[in-house]
ChimeraX commands (.cxc) that place a marker at each C-alpha (Angstrom):
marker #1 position -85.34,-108.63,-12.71 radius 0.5
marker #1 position -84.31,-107.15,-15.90 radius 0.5
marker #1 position -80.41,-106.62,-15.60 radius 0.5
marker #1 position -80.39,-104.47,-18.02 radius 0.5
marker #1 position -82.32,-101.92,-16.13 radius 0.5
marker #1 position -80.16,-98.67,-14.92 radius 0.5
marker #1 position -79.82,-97.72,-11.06 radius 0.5
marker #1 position -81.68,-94.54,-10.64 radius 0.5
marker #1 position -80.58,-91.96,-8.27 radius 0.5
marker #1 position -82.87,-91.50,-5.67 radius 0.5
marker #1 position -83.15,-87.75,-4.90 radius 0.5
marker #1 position -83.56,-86.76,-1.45 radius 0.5
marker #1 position -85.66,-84.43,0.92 radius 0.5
marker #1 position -84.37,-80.50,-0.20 radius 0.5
marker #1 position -84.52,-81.44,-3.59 radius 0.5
marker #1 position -87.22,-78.97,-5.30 radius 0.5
marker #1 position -88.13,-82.17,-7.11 radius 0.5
marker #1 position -89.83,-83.44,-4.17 radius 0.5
marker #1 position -91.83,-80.39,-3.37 radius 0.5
marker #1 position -93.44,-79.62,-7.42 radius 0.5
marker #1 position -96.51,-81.23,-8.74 radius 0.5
marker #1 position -95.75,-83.85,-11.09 radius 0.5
marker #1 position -97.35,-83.22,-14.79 radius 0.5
marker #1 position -99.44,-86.07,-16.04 radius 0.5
marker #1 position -97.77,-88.48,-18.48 radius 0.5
marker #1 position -97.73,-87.26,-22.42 radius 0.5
marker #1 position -99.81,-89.05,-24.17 radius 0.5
marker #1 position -97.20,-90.05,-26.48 radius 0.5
marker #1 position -95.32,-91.54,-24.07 radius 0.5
marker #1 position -97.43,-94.48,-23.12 radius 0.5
marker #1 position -95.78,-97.71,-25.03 radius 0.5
marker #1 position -93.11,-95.77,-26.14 radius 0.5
marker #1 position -89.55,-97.41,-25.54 radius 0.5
marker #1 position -88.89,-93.89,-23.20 radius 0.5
marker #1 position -91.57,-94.86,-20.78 radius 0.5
marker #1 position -90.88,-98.94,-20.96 radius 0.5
marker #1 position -87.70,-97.54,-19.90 radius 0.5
marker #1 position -87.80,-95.03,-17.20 radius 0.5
marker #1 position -90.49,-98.07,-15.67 radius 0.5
marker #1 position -88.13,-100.77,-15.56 radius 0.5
marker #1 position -85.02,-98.56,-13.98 radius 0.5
marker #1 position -87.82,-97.72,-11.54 radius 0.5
marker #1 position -88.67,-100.78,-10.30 radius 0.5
marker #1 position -85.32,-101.84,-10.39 radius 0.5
marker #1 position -83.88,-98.56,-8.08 radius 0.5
marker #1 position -87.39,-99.65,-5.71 radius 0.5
marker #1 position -85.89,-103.32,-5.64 radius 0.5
marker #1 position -82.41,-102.92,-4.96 radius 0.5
marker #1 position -82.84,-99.86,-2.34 radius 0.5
marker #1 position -84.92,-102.09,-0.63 radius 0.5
marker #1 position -88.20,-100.25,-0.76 radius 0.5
marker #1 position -91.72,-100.65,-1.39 radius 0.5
marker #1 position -92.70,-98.00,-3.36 radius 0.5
marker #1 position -90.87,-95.42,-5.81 radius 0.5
marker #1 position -92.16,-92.22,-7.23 radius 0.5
marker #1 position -90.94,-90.57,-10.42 radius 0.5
marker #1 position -90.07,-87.77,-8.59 radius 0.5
marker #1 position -88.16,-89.48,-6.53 radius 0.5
marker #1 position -85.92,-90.19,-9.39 radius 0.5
marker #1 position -86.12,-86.31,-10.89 radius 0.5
marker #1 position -88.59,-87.19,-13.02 radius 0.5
marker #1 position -91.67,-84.84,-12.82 radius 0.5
marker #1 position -94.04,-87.08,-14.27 radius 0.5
marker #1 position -97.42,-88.63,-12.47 radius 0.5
marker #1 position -95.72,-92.12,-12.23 radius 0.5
marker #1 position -95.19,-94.54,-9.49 radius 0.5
marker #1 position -94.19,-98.13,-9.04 radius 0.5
marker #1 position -94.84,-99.71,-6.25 radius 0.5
marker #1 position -95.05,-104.14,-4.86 radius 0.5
marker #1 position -95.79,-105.30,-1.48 radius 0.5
marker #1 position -94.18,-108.30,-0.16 radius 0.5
marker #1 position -95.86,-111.55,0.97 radius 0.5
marker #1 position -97.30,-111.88,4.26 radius 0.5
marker #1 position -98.63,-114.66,6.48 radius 0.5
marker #1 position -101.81,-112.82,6.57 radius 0.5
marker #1 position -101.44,-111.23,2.54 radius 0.5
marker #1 position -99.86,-112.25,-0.89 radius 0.5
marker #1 position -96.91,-110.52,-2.63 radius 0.5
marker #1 position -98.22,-107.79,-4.78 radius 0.5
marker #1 position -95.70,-108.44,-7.57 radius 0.5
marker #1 position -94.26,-105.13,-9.20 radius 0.5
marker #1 position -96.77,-102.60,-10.64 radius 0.5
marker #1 position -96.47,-99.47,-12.68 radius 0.5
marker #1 position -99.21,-96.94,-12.43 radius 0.5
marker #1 position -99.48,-93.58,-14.37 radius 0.5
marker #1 position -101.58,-90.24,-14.29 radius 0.5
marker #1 position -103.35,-92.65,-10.75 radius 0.5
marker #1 position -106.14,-91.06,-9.33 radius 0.5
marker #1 position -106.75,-92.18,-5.79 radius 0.5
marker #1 position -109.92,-92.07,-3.92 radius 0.5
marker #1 position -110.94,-93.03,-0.27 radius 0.5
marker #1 position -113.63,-95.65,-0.01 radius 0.5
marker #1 position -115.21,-94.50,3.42 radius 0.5
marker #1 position -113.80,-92.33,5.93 radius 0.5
marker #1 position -111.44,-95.25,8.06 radius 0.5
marker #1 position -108.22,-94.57,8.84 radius 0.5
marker #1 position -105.15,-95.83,10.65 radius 0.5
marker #1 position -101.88,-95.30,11.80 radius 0.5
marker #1 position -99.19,-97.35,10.45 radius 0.5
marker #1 position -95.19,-97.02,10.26 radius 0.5
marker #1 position -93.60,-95.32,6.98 radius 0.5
marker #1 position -90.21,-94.61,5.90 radius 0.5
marker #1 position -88.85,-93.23,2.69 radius 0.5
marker #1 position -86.35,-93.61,0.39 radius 0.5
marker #1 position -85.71,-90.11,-0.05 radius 0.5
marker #1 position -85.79,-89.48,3.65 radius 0.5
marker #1 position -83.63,-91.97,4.67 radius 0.5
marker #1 position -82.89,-93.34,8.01 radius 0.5
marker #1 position -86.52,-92.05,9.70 radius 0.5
marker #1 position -89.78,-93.65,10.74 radius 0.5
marker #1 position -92.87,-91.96,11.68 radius 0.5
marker #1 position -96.75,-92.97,12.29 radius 0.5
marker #1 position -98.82,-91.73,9.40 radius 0.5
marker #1 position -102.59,-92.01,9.32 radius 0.5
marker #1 position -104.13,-93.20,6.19 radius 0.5
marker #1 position -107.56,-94.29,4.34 radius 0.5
marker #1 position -107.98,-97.86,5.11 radius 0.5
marker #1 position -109.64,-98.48,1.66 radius 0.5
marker #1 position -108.81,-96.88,-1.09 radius 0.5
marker #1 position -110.58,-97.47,-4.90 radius 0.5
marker #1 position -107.45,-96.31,-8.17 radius 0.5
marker #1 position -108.02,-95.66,-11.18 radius 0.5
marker #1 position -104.86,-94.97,-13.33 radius 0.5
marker #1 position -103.10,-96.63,-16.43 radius 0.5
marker #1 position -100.38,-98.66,-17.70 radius 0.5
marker #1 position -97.64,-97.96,-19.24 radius 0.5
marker #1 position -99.06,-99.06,-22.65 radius 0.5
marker #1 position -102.03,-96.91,-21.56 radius 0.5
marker #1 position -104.80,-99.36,-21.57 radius 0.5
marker #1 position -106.73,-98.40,-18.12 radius 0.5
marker #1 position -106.61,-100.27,-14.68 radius 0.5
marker #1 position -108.94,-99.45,-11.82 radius 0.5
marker #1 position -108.08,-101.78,-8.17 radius 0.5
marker #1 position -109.24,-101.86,-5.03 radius 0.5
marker #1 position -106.89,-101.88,-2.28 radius 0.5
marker #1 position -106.95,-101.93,1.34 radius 0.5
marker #1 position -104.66,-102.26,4.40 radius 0.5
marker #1 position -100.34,-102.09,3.61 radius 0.5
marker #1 position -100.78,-102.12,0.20 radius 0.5
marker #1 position -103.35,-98.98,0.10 radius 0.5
marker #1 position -100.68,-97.03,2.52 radius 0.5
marker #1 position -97.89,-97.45,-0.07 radius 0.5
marker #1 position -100.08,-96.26,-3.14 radius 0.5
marker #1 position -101.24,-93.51,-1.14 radius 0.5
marker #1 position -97.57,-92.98,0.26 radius 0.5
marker #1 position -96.27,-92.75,-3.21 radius 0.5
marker #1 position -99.75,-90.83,-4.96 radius 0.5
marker #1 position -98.64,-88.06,-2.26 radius 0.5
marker #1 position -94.83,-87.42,-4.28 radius 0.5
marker #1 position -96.79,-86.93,-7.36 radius 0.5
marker #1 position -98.50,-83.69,-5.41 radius 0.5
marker #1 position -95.14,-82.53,-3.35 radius 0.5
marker #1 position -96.34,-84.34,-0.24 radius 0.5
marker #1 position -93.90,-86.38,1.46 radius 0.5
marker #1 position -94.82,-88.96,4.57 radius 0.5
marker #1 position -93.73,-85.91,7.10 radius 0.5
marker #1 position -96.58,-83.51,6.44 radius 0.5
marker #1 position -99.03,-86.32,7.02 radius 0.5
marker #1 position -97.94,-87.55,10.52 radius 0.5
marker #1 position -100.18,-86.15,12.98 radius 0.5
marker #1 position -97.08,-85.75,15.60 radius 0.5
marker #1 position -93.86,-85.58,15.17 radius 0.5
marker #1 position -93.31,-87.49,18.37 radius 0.5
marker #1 position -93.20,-90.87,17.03 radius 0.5
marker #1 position -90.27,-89.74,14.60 radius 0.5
marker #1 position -87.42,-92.23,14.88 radius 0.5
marker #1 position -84.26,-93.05,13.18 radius 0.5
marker #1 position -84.74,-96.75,12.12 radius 0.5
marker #1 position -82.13,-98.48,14.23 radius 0.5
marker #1 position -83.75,-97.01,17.72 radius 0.5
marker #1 position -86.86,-97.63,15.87 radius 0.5
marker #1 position -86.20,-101.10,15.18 radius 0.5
marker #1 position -84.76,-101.77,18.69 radius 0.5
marker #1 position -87.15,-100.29,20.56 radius 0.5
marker #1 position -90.49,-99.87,18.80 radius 0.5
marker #1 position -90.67,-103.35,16.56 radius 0.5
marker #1 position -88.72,-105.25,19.83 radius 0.5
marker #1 position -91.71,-103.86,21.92 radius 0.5
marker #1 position -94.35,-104.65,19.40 radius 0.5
marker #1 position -93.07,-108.21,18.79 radius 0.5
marker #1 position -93.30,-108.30,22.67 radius 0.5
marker #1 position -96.68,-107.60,22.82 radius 0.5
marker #1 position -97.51,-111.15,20.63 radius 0.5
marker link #1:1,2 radius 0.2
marker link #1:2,3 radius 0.2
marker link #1:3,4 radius 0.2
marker link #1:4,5 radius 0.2
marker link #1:5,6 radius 0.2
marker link #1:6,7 radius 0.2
marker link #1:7,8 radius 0.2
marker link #1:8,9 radius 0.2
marker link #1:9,10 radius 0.2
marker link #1:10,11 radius 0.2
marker link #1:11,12 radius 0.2
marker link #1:12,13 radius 0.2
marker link #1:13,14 radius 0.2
marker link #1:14,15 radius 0.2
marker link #1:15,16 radius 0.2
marker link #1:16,17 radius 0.2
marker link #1:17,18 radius 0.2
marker link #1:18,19 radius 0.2
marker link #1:19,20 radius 0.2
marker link #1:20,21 radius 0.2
marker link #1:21,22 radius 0.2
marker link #1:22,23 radius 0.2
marker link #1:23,24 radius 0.2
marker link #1:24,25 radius 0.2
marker link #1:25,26 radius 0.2
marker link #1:26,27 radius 0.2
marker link #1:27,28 radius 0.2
marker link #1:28,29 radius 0.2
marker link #1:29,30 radius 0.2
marker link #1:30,31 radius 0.2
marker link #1:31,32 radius 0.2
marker link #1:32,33 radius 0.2
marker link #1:33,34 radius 0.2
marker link #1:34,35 radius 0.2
marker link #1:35,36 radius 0.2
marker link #1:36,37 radius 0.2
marker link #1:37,38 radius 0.2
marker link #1:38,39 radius 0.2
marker link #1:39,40 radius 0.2
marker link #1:40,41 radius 0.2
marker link #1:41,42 radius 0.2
marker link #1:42,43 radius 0.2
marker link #1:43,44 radius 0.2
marker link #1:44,45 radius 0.2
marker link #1:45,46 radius 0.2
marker link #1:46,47 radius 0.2
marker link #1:47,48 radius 0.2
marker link #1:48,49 radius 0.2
marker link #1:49,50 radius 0.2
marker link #1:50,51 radius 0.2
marker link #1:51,52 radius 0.2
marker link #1:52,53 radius 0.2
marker link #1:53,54 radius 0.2
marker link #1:54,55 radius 0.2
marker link #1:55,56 radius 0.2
marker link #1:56,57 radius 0.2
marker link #1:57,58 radius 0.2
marker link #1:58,59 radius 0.2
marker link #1:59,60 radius 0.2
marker link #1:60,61 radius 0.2
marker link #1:61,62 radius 0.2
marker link #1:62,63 radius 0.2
marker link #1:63,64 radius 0.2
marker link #1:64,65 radius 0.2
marker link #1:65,66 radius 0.2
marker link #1:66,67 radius 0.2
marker link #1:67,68 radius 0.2
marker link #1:68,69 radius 0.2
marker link #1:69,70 radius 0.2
marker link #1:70,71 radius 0.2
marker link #1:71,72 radius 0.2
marker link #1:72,73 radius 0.2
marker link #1:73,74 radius 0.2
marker link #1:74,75 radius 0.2
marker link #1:75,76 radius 0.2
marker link #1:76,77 radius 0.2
marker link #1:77,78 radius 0.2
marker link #1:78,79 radius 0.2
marker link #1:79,80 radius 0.2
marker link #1:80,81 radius 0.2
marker link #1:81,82 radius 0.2
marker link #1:82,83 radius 0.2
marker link #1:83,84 radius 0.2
marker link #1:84,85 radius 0.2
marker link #1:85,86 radius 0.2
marker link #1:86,87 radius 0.2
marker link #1:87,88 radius 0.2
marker link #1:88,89 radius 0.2
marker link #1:89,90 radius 0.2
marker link #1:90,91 radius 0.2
marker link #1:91,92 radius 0.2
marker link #1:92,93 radius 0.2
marker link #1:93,94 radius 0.2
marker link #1:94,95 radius 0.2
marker link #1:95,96 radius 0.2
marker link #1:96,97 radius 0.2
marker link #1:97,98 radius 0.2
marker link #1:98,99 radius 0.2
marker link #1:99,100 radius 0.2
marker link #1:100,101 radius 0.2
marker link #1:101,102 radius 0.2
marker link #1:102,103 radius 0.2
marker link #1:103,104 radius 0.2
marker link #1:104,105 radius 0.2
marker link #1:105,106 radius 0.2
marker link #1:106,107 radius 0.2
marker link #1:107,108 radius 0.2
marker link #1:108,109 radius 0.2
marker link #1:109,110 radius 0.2
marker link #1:110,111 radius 0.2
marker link #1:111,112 radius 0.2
marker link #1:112,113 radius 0.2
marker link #1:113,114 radius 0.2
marker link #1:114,115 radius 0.2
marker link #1:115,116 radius 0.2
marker link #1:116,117 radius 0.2
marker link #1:117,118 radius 0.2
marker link #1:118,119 radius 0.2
marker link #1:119,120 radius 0.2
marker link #1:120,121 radius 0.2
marker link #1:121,122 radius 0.2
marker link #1:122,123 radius 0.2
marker link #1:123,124 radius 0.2
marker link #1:124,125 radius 0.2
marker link #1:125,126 radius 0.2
marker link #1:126,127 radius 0.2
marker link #1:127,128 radius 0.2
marker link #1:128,129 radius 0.2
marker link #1:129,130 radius 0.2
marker link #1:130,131 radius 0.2
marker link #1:131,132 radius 0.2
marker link #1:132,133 radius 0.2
marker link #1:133,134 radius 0.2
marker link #1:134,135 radius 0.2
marker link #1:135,136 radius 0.2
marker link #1:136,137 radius 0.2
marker link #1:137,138 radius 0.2
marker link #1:138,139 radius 0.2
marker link #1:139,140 radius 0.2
marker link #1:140,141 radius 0.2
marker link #1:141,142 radius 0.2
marker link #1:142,143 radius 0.2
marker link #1:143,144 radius 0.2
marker link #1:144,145 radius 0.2
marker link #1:145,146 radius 0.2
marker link #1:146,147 radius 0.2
marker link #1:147,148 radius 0.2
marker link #1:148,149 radius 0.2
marker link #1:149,150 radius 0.2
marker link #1:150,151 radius 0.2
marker link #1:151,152 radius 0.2
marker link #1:152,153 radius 0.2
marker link #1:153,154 radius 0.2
marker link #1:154,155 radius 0.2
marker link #1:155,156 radius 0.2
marker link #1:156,157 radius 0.2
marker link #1:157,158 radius 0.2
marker link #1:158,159 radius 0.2
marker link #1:159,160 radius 0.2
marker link #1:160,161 radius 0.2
marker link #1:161,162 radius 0.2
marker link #1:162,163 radius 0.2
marker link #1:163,164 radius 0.2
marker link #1:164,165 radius 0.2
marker link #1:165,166 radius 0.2
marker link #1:166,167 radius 0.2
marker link #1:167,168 radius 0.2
marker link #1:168,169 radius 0.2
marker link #1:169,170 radius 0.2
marker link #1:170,171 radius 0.2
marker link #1:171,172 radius 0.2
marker link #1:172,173 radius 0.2
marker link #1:173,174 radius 0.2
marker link #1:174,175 radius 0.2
marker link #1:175,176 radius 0.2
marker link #1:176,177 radius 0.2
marker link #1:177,178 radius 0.2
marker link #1:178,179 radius 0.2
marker link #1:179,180 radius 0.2
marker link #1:180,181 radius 0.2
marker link #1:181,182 radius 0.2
marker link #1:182,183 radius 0.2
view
């Protein structure tokens, strides 16, 4: 990791940041030192809170921009760091499913969100040549997770029922200690 890169602060729910529609990235911004920038403090603030996924208006940044990385699995490989801007996000199919999500700007809580199982993204880089992916399972929950900040959504007004909201030590002691149970 780039040690150069700043600590961002990571705004939290009540902020009116979280709640606007992000403008797309200028056009003059892409491979500009600004945008290199805000990127790498982005992934950096991610990395060190310990998340999976940052939005830019997460940080107080109203700009379409995410960054996101999933770690390695024994079923998946790591995802290493990514950048996407102005990311469009489409469903492939209509399957979804209920998986865990937290947030770094909600902190402390867990709640079952349903999501598209598939997802196709078309978006671009930060020097602003285009990238289009496929992604399915984990790693299409986080860029849909963090696509939803750059519209004002955050992972509560998703979740079907608020009954599965938990504060992550209960959560961890009784939900992943009965799931591991289950194996």
């Amino acid at each position: 990791m780039n040690e150069s890169a700043r600590l961002l602060e990571v705004v939290r729910l009540g902020h009116p940041g979280l709640r606007a529609i992000a403008e797309a990235v200028p056009e003059e911004w892409f491979s500009s030192g600004r945008l290199y920038e805000l990127g790498r403090d982005m992934v950096r603030t991610m990395i060190e809170e310990e998340g999976v996924g940052l939005a830019a208006p997460q940080v107080a940044e109203g700009i379409r921009l995410f960054a996101y990385w999933v770690p390695a699995t024994e079923d998946e490989a790591e995802v290493p760091p990514m950048l996407l801007a102005n990311p469009e996000v489409r469903p492939m199919g209509t399957e979804q499913e209920e998986g865990w999500e937290g947030c770094l700007s909600i902190p402390g809580l867990r709640g079952l969100v349903p999501r598209f199982r598939r997802i196709k993204v078309k978006a671009r880089r930060l020097d602003g040549e285009p990238v289009s992916l496929t992604a399915d399972g984990f790693q299409a929950r986080v860029i849909q997770h963090e696509h939803d900040h750059l519209d004002g959504v955050v992972f509560l007004d998703r979740m079907t029922s608020i009954s599965s909201l938990a504060f992550e030590p209960e959560w961890e002691r009784y939900v992943l200690a009965s799931e591991d149970g289950e194996d």
